[in-house]
C-alpha positions in Angstrom: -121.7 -124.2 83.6 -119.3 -125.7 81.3 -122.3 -126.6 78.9 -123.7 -123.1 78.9 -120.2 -121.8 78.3 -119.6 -124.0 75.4 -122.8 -122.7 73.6 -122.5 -119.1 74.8 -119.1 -119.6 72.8 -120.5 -121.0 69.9 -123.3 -118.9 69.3 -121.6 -115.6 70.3 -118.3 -115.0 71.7 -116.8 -117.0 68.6 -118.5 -115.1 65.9 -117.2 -111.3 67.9 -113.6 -112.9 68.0 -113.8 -114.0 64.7 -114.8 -110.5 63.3 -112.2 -109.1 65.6 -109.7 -110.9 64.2 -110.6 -110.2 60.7 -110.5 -106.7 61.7 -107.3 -107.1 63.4 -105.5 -108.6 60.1 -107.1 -106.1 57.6 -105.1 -103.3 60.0 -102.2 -101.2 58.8 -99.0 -102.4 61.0 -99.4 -99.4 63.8 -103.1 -98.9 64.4 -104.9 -97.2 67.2 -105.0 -99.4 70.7 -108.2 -99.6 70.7 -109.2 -100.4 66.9 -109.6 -104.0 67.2 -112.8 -104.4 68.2 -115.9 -102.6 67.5 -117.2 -99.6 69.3 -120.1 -102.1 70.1 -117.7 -104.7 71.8 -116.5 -102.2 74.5 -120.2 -101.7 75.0 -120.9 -105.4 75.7 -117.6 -105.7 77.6 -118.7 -102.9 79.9 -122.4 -104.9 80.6 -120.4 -107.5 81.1 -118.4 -106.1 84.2 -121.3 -104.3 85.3 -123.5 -107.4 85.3 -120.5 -109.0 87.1 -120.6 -106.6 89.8 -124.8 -107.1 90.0 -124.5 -110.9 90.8 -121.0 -110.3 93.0 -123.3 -108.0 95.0 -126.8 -109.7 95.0 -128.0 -112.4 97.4 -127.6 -115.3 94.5 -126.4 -118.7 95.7 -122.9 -119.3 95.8 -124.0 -122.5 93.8 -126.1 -120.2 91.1 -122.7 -117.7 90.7 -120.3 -120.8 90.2 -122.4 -122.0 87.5 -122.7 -118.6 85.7 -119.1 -118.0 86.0 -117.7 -121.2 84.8 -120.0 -120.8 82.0 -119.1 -117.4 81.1 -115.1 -118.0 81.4 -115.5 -121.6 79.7 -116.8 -119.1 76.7 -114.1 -116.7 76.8 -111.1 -119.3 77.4 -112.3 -120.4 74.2 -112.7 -117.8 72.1 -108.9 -116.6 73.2 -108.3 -119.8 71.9 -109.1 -118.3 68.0 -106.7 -115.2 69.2 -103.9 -117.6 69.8 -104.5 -120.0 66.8 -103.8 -116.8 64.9 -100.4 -115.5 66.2 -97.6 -115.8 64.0 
């Protein structure tokens, strides 16, 4: 899991955050709420808690799940990691 996460982060999660925060630092001082990500991120955030409610649901091994979930938070405790590096 931790493996997967890693290279789930460094393929993908860190590139969105990285654009995020680019986007985030290029905005006026009071922006919209919801402006710091792409109108495609909410999108994948939303497959994300629906897929997450898929394998919650299904008849996967407990062992399988653990192993998907580690991975996937291992990738985004990282990638909050870039948010944090950037905070004044």
């Amino acid at each position: 899991g931790f493996g997967s996460g890693v290279l789930i982060y460094r393929f993908g999660f860190s590139r969105i955050a990285r654009k995020n925060i680019d986007r985030i630092s290029g905005q006026p001082e009071r922006a919209c709420l919801f402006s710091f990500q792409e109108w495609r991120s909410y999108l994948l955030i939303a497959l994300m808690v629906l897929l997450g409610q898929v394998l919650k649901h299904s008849h996967i091994s407990t062992l399988v799940l653990a192993t998907v979930y580690s991975g996937i938070g291992t990738a985004l405790t990282l990638s909050s990691s870039l948010y944090y590096q950037r905070l004044p």
